[in-house]
mmCIF file of the C-alpha atoms, coordinates in Angstrom:
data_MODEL
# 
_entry.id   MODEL 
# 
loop_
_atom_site.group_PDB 
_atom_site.id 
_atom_site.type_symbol 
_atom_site.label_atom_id 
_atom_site.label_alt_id 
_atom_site.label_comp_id 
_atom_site.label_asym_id 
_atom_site.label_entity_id 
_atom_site.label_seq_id 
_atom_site.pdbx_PDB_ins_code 
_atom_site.Cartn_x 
_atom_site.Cartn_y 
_atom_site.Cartn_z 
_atom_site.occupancy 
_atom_site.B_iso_or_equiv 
_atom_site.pdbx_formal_charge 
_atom_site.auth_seq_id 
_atom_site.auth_comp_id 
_atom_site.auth_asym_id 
_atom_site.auth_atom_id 
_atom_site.pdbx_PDB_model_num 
ATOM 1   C CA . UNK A 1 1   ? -25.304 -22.265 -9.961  1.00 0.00 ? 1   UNK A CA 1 
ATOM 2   C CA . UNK A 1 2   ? -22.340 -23.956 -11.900 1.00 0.00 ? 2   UNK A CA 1 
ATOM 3   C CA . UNK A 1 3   ? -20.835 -21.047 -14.120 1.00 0.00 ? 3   UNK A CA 1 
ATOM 4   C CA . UNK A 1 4   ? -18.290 -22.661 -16.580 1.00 0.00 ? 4   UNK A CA 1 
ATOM 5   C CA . UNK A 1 5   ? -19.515 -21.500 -20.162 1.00 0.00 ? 5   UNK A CA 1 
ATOM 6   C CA . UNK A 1 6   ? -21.975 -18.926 -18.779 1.00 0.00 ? 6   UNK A CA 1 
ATOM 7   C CA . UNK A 1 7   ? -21.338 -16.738 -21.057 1.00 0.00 ? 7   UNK A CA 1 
ATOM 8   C CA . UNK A 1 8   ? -18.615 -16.383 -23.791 1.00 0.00 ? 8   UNK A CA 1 
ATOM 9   C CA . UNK A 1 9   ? -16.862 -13.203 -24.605 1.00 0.00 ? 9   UNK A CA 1 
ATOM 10  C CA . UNK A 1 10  ? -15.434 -12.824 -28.429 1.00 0.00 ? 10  UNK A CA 1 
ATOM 11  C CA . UNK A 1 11  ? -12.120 -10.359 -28.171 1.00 0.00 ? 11  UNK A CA 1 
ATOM 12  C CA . UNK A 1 12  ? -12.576 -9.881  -32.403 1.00 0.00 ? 12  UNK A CA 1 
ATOM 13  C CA . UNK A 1 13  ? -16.556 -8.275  -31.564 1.00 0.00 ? 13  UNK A CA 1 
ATOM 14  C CA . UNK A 1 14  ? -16.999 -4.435  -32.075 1.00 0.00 ? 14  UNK A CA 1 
ATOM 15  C CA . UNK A 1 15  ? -19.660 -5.240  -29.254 1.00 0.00 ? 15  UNK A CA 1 
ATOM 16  C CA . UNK A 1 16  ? -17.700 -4.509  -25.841 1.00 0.00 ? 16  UNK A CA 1 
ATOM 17  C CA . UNK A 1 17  ? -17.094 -7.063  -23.388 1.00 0.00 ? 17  UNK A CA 1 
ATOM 18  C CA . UNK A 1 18  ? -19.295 -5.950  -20.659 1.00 0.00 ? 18  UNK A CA 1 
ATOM 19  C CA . UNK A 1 19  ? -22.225 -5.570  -23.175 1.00 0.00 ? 19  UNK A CA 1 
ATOM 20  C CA . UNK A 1 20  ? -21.716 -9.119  -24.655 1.00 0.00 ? 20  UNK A CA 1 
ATOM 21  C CA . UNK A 1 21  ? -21.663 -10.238 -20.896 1.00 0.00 ? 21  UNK A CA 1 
ATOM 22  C CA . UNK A 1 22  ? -24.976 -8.286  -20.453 1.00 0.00 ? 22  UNK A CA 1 
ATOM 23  C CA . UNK A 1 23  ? -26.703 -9.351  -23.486 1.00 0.00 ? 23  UNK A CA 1 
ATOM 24  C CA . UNK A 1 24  ? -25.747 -13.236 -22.825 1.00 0.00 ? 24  UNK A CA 1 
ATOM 25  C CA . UNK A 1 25  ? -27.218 -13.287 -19.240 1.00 0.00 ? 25  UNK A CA 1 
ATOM 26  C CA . UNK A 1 26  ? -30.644 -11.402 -20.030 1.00 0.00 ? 26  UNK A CA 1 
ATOM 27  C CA . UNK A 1 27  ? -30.922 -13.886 -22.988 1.00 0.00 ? 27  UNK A CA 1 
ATOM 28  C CA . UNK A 1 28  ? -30.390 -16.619 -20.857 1.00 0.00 ? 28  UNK A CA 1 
ATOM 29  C CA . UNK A 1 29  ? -33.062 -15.608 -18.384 1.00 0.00 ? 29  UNK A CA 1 
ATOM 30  C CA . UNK A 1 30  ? -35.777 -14.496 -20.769 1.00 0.00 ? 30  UNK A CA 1 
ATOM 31  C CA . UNK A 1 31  ? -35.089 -17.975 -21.944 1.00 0.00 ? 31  UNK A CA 1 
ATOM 32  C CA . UNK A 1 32  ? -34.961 -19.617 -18.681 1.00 0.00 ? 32  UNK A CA 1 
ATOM 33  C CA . UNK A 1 33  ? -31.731 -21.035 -18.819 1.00 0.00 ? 33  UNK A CA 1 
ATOM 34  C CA . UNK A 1 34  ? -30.944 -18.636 -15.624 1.00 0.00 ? 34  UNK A CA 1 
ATOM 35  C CA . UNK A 1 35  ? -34.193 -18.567 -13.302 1.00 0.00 ? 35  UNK A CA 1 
ATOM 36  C CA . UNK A 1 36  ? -34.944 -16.200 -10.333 1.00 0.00 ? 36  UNK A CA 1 
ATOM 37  C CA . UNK A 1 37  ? -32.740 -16.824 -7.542  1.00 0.00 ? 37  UNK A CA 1 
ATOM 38  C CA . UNK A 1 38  ? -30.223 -18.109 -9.321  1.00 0.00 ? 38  UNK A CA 1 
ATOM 39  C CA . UNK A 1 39  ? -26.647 -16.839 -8.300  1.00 0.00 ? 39  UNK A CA 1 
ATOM 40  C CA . UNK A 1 40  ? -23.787 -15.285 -10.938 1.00 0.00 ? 40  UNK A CA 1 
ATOM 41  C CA . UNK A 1 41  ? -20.240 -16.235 -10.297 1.00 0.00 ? 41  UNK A CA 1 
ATOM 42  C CA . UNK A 1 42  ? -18.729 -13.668 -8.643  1.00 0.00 ? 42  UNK A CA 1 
ATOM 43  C CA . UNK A 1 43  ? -17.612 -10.645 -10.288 1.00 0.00 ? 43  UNK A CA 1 
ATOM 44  C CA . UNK A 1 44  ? -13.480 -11.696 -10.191 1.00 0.00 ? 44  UNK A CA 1 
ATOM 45  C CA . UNK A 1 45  ? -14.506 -15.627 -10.700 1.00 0.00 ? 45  UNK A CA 1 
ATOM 46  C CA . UNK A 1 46  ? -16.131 -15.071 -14.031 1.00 0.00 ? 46  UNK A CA 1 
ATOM 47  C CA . UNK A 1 47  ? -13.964 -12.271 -14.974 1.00 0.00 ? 47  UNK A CA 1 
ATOM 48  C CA . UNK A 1 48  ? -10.591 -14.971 -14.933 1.00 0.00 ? 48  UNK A CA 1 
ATOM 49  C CA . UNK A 1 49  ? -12.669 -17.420 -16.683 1.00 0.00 ? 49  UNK A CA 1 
ATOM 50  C CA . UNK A 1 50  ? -13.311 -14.910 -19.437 1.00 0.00 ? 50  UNK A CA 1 
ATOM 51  C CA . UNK A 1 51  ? -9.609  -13.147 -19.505 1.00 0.00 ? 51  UNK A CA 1 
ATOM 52  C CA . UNK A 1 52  ? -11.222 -10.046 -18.375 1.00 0.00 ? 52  UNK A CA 1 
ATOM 53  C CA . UNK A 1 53  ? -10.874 -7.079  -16.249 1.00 0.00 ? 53  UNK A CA 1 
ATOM 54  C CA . UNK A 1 54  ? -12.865 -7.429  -13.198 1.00 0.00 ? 54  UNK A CA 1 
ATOM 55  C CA . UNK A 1 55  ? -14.153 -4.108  -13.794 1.00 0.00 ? 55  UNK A CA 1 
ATOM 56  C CA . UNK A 1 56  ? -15.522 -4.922  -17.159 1.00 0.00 ? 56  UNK A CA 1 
ATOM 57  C CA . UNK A 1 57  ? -17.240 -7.832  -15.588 1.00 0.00 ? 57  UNK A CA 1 
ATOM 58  C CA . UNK A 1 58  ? -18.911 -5.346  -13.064 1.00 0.00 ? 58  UNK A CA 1 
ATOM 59  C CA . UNK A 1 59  ? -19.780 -3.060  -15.336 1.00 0.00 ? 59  UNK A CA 1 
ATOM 60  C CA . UNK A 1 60  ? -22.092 -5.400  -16.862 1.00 0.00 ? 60  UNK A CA 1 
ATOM 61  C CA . UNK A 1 61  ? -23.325 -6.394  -13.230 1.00 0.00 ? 61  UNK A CA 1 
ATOM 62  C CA . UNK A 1 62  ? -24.468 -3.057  -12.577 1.00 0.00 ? 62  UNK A CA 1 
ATOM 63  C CA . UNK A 1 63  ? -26.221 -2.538  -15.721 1.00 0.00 ? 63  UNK A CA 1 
ATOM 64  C CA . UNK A 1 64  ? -27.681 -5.625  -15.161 1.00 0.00 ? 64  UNK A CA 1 
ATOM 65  C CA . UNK A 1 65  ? -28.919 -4.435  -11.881 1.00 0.00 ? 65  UNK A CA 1 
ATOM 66  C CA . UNK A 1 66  ? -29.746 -1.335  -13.092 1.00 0.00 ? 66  UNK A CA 1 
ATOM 67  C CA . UNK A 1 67  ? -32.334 -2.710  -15.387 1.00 0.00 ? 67  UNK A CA 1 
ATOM 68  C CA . UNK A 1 68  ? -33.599 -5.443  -12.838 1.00 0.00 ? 68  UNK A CA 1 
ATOM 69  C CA . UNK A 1 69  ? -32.375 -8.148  -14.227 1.00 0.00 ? 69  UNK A CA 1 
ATOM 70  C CA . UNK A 1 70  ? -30.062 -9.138  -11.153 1.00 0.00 ? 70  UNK A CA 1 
ATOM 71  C CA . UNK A 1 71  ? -29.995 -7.941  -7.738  1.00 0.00 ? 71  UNK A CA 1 
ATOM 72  C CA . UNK A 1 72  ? -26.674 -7.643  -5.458  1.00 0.00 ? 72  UNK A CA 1 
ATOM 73  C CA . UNK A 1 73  ? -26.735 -9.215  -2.077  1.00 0.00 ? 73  UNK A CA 1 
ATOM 74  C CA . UNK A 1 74  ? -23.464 -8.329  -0.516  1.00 0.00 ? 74  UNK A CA 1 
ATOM 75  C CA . UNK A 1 75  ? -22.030 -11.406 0.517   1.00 0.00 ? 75  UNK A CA 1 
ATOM 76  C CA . UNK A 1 76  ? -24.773 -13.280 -0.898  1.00 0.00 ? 76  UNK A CA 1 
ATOM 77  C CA . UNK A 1 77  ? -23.709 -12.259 -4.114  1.00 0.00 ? 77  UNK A CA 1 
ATOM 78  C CA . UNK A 1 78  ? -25.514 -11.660 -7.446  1.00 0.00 ? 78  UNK A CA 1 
ATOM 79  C CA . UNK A 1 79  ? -28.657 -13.357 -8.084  1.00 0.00 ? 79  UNK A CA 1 
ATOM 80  C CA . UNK A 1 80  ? -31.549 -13.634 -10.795 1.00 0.00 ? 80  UNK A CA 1 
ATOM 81  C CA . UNK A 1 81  ? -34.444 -11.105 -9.857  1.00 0.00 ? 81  UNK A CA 1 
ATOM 82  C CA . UNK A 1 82  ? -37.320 -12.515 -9.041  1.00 0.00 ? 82  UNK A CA 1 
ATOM 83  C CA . UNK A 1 83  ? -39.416 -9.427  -10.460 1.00 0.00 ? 83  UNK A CA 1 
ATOM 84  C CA . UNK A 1 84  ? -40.144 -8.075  -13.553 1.00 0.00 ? 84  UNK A CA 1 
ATOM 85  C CA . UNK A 1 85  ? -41.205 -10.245 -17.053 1.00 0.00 ? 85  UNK A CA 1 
ATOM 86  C CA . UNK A 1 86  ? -38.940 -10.081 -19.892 1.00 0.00 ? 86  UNK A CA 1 
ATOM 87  C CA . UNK A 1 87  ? -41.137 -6.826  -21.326 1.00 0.00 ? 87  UNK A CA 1 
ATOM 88  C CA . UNK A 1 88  ? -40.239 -5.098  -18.568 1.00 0.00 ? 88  UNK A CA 1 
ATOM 89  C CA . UNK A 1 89  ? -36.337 -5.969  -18.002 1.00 0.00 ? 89  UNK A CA 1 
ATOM 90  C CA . UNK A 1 90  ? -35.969 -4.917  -21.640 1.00 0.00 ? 90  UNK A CA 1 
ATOM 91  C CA . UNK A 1 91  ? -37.935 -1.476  -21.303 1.00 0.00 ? 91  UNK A CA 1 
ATOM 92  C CA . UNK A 1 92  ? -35.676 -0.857  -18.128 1.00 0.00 ? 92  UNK A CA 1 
ATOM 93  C CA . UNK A 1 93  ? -32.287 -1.905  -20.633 1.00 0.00 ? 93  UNK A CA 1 
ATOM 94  C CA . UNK A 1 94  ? -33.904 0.728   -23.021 1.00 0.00 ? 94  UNK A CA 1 
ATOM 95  C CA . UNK A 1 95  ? -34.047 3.257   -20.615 1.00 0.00 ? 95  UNK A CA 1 
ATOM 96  C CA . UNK A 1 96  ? -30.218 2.425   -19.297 1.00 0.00 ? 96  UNK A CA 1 
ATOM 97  C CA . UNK A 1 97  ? -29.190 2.527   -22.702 1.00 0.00 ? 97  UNK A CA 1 
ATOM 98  C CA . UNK A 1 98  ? -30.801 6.117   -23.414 1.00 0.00 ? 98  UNK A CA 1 
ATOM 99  C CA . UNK A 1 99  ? -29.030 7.149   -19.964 1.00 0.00 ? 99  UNK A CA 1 
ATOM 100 C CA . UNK A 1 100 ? -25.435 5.635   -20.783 1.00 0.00 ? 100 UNK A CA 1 
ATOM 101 C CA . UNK A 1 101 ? -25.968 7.684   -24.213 1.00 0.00 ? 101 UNK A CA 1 
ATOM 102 C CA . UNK A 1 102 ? -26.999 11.229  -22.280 1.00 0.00 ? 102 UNK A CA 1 
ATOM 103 C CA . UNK A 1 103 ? -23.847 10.551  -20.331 1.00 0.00 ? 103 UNK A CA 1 
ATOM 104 C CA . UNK A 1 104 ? -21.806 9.817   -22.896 1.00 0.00 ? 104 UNK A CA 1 
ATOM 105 C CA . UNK A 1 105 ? -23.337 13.689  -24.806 1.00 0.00 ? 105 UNK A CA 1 
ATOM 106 C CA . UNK A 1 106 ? -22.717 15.544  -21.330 1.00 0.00 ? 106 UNK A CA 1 
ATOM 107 C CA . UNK A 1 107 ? -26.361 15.572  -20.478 1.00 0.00 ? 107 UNK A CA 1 
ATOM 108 C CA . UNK A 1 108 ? -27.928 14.316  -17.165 1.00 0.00 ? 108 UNK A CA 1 
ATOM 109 C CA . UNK A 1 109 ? -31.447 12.231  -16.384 1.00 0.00 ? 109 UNK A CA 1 
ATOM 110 C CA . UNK A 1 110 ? -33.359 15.586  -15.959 1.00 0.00 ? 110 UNK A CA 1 
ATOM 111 C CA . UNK A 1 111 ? -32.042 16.358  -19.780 1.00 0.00 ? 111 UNK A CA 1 
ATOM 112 C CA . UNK A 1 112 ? -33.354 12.968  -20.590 1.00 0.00 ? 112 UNK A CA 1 
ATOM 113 C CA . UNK A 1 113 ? -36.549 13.657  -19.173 1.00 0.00 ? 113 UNK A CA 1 
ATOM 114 C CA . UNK A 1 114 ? -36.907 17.264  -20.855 1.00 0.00 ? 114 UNK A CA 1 
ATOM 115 C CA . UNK A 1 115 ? -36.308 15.473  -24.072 1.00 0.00 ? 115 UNK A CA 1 
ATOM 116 C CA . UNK A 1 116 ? -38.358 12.593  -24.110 1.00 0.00 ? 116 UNK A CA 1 
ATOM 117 C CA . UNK A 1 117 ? -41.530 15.158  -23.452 1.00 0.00 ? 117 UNK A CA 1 
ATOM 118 C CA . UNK A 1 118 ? -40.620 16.913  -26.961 1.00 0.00 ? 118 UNK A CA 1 
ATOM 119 C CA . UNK A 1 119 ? -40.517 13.687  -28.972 1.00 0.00 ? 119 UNK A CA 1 
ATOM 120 C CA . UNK A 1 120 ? -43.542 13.005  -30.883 1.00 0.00 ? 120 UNK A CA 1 
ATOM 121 C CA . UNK A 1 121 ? -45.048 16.343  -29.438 1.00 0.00 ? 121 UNK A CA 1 
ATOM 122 C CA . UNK A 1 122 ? -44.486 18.558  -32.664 1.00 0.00 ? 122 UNK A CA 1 
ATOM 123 C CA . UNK A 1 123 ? -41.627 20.089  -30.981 1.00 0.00 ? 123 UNK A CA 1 
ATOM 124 C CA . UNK A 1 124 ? -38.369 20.260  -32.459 1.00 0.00 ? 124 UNK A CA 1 
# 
């Protein structure tokens, strides 16, 4: 797929790059602009085009992946998933989300998972 204005990235945001890069491309394929099978640029290629790291750029790759939105094919590169409605992609996001924020407290997925059985339950 042709890639120039993909996505833009605005340096004055509070949002992070790599989430604004994340955010763009799931809005684009809940919309259809991007459709399954569809390949990314590669990870450096868009990264120049924004004036970013290239490690910013992957970062939002892999959360991206992570929530099924894209899938990696080595040398193939980065493509649209071809699984997974827009319900679902977001409820996987969610969960990333709540796993980047466990991180970020010093807790692991099994701390996650301990937690998320006391919500709702009466427990403290």
């Amino acid at each position: 797929m042709a890639h120039p204005g993909l996505v833009h990235v605005d340096p004055s945001s509070a949002v992070p790059p790599y989430e604004q890069v994340r955010t763009q491309v799931v809005a684009l394929v809940d919309s259809g602009g991007l459709r399954p099978g569809d390949r990314l640029p590669p990870v450096r290629t868009l990264a120049a085009d924004l004036g970013l790291a290239s490690g910013t750029v992957a970062r939002a790759y892999r959360e991206l992946e992570s929530a099924g939105v894209v899938v990696t094919r080595g040398r193939n590169g980065t493509v649209v998933a071809a699984t997974g409605d827009a319900t679902e992609r977001l409820a996987q996001q969610a969960t990333a989300d709540y796993l980047a924020a466990l991180r970020r407290l010093g807790l692991g997925a099994e701390d996650g998972v301990r937690l998320l059985g006391t919500v709702g339950d009466g427990s403290p």
